[in-house]
N, C-alpha and C positions, 0 to 999 in steps of 0.2 A: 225510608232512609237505607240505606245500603253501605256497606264495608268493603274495602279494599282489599281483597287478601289476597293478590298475587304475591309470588315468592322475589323476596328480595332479590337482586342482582346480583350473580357469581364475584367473588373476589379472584381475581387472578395475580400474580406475583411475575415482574419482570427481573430479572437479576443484570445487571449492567447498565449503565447511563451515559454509554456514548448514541452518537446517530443512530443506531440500528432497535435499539432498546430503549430509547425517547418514541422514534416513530412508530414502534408499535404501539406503547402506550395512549399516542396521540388515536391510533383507530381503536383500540379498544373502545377508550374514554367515551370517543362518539358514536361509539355502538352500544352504551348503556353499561359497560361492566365496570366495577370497580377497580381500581388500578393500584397496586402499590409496589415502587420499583425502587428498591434494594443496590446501593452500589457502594465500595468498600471505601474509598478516596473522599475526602472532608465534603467535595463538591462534584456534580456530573460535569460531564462534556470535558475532561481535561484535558484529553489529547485530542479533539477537537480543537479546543484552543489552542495550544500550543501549534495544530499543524498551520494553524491561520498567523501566524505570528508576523510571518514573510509575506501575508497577503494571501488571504482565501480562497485558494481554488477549489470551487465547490462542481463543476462539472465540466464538462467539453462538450463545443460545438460540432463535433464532425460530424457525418454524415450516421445513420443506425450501424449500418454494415461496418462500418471502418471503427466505429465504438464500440461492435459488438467483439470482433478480433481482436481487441484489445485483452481478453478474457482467455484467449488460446485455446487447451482443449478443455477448460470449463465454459468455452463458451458459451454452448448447447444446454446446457443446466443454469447461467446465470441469463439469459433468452428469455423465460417466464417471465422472472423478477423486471426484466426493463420495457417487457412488455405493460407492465403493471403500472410501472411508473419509473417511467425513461428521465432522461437527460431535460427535456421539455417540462415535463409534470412538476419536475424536482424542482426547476427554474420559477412555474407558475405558483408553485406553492410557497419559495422562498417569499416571492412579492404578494401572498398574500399576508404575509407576515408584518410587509411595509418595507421590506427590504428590497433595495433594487439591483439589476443586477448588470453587467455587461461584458461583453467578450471581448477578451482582448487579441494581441495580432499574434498571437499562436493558439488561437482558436479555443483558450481555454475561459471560464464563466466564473468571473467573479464576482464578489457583494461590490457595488458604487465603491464603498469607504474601504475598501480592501480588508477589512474584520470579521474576525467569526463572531468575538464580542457581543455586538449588537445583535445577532441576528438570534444566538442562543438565548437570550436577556429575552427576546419577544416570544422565542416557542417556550422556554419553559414557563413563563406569564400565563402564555392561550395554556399549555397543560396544567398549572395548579387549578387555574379559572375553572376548566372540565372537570376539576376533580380529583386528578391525578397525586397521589403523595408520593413521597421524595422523601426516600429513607437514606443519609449519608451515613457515612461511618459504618455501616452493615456488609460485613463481608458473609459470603455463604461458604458453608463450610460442607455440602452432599448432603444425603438422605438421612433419616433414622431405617430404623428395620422396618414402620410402617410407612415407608414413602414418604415421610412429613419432611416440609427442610428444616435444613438448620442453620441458623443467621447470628453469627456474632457480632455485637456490637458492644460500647463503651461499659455497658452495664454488665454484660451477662450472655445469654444464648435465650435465642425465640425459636420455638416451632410453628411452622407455619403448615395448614390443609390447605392451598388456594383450589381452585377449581382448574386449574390452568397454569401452568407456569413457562416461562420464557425465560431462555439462557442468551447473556448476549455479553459475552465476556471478551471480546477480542479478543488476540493473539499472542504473541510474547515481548515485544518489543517497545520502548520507551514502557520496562515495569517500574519505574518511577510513578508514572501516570494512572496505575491503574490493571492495565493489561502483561499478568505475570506468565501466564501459562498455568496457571496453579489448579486448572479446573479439571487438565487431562488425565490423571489417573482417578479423580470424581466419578468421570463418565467409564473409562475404561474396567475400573470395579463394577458399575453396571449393566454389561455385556456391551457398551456402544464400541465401535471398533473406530480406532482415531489413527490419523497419517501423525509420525512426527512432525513438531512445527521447524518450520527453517529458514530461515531471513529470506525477505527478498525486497527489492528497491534499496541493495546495502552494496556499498564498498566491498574491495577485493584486493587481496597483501596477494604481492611477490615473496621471492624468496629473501629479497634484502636490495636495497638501491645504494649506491654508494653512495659514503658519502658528500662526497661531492655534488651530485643531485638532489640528497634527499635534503643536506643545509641550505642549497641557494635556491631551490625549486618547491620545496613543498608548501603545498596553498596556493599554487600558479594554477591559473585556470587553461587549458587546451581549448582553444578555439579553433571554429573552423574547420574540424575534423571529420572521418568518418571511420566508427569501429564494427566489425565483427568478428564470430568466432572462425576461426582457418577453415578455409572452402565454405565459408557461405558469404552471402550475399553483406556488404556495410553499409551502417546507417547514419547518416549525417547527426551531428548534433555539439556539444562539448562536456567534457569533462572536467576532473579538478585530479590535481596528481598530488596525493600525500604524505605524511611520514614513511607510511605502509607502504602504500599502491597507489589505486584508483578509486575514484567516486564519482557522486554526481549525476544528474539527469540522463546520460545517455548511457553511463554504465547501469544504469537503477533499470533504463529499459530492455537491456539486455541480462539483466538479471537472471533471470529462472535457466536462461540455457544457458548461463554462465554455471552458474552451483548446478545444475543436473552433469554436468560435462565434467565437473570436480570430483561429483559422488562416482561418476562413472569410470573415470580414469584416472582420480586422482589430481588432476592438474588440467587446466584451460587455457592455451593459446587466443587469444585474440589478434587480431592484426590492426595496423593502425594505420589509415593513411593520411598522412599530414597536408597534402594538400589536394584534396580531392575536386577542385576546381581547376585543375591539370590535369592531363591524361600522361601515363606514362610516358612515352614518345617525347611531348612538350619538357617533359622534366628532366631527359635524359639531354636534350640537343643543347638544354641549359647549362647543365654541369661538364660537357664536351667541350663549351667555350675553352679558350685559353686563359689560363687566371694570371698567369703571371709568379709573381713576387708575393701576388695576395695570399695568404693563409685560407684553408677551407672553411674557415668560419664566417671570412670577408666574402667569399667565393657562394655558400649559400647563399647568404644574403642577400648581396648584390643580382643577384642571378635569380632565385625564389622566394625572396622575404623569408628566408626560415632564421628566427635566430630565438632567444631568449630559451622558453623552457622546451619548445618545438625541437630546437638544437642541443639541449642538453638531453634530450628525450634519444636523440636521434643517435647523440656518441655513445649512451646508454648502450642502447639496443644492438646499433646496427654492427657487424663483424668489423674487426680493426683493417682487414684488407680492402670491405670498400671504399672506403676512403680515398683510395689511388686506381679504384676503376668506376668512371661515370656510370656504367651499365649496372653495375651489381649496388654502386649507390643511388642509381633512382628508384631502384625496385624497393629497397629497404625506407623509400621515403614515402613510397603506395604502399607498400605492403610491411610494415616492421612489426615485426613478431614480438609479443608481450606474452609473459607465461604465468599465471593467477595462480596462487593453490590453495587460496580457503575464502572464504567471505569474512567479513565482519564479524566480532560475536553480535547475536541476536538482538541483541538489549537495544544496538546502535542501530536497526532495520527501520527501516520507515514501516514496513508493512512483515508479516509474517505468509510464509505456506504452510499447508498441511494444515489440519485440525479435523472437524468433522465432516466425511464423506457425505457428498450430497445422497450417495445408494445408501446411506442408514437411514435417510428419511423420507416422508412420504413428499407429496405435492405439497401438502400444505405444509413443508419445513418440519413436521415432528417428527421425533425419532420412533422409529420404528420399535424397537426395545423396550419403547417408554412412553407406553398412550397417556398422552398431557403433557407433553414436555418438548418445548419446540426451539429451534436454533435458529439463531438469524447475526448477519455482522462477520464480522473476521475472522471468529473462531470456526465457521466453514472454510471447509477446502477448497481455496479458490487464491489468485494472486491476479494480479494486473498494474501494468507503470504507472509512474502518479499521473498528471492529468487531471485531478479530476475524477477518473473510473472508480477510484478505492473506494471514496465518499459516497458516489453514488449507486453502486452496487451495496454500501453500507445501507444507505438509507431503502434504497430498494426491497431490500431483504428480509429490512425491520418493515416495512409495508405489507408486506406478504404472510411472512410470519404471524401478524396483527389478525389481517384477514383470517387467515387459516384457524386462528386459535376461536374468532368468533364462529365461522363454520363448526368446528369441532364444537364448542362450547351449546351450540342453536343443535347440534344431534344429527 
């Protein structure tokens, strides 16, 4: 007869329960370790849910190259992670869930039934099933002086030794949900060196819109447009014109060089052009007609379909003299100058920048400063337009991180 006495199996400690700190959980669990993941909100996945609300865009179809550029100049660092488990993986592994999934005509990957709902219902099932427990109401609170964490919860405060621990605390934005920023001077007391965090995929305030615009226009959607910053290149798409300013999908994508151009000078030009399925030539021989009797309201119109918030956008912007000269009014109909001076505050950001430098940590995601302790999720330095990429460089990250921590933990 013979006894067993291999040594039990490491306990490891994940801190956060969105995508990034579910998935690692998920490779731990099947790699034999113990799992217990700590998150401060009643229930995990929150802002998960919530981004699924409007219908869950969980990844993009484009091509590797064109997904990877999405990333900028984190591209080159977030490259590992999707080599790991890309856009594809992420899709094969949703439908191993039961969940199916399909692209729609802007190339983005959704669940069939357009919900995050169901799809979190079936991983957190397969994770308790591995094993996995699920500590809610547990906020971590940093170290003691012997390394040990520290986890407040309803009762009291735990110390925890795990063998291994994972941070996966996203960013600063929707801290309703979960995600305050509250971990950055945690790490910064530990010698980790952290970027401020700073909205990005967020709206952006003018100096003030008159009234007259901001009452009869704000919440008009801008279709048909294309914006960029002054002297570069603009990108189709549309916006939404607010109390403030701007928002919306194509300003979310121009995001990062928007707020870099803010910190840098203070203020950000964009330019707008309202009908970018014209060339200026076409627009100008338009407005040289003879109007008549019409008023220039009738006169766009008639002549370019520009009317409603396009036209209120237009008397906004453009200088009171073009109005009485075709030439200097077509130009201001391609090219009208918008002037931003701040973002959103943070809290309204879909996604956050800044956090922790991917150069504090090794390959496998741990901090350099801090053998056993590994980052994964939004609270790295990294940003990208929704899509789709946010999620899946989330999920990506917490795959790798997973990895890494069993490598480290196997010696």
């Amino acid at each position: 007869m013979t006894s067993d006495t291999s040594s039990p199996a490491p306990t490891v400690a994940i801190i956060g329960g969105g995508p990034a700190g579910l998935m690692a959980a998920e490779v731990l669990s099947q790699a034999g370790f113990k799992v217990d993941l700590y998150d401060a909100m009643p229930s995990v996945g929150r802002k998960f849910l919530l981004a699924g609300v409007g219908g869950m865009n969980i990844t993009h179809s484009e091509a590797y190259p064109a997904f990877l550029s999405r990333y900028a100049e984190r591209a080159p660092m977030i490259a590992p992670l999707l080599r790991g488990f890309g856009a594809e993986a992420l899709c094969e592994w949703i439908h191993g869930l039961g969940i199916q999934t399909f692209v729609g005509s802007s190339g983005r990957v959704f669940p069939t039934d357009m919900k995050a709902a169901p799809l979190l219902r079936a991983w957190l099932k397969r994770l308790r099933d591995a094993g996995v427990v699920i500590h809610t109401r547990h906020r971590w609170l940093g170290w003691n002086a012997d390394h040990s964490l520290r986890i407040a919860h309803p009762e009291g405060e735990l110390t925890l030794q795990p063998a291994a621990t994972l941070l996966a605390l996203g960013g600063a934005s929707w801290a309703r949900l979960g995600s305050d920023g509250a971990w950055l001077p945690l790490l910064e007391e530990r010698g980790v060196p952290v970027a401020p965090l700073q909205a990005a995929n967020c709206g952006f305030e003018v100096s003030s819109w008159s009234d007259l615009l901001r009452d009869k226009f704000a919440g008009a959607p801008l279709k048909n447009i294309a914006i960029g910053l002054q002297g570069h290149p603009l990108r189709l798409g549309e916006c939404v014109l607010t109390q403030t300013g701007v928002e919306g999908s194509l300003v979310y994508a121009l995001s990062a060089q928007i707020r870099e151009a803010i910190n840098q000078q203070g203020s950000a030009t964009v330019e707008i052009d309202l009908l970018p399925g014209k060339s200026l030539t076409d627009v100008q021989k338009a407005l040289s007609k003879p109007r008549g009797a019409r008023s220039m309201s009738k006169h766009l119109h008639s002549q370019l379909g520009i009317d409603g918030v396009k036209a209120g956008l237009l008397r906004e912007l453009a200088p009171v003299e073009a109005f009485a000269d075709p030439a200097q009014l077509a130009q201001a109909v391609k090219r009208l100058p918008l002037t931003l001076i701040r973002p959103r505050p943070l809290d309204e950001a879909i996604s956050t920048a800044g956090g922790v430098p991917f150069e504090a940590l090794d390959e496998r995601l741990m901090l350099k400063p801090l053998p056993g302790v590994f980052c994964a999720g939004e609270m790295l330095d990294w940003e990208a337009p929704t899509g789709g990429y946010l999620l899946t460089a989330c999920f990506a990250s917490g795959r790798a991180a997973g990895l890494g921590m069993v490598q480290w933990l196997r010696g």
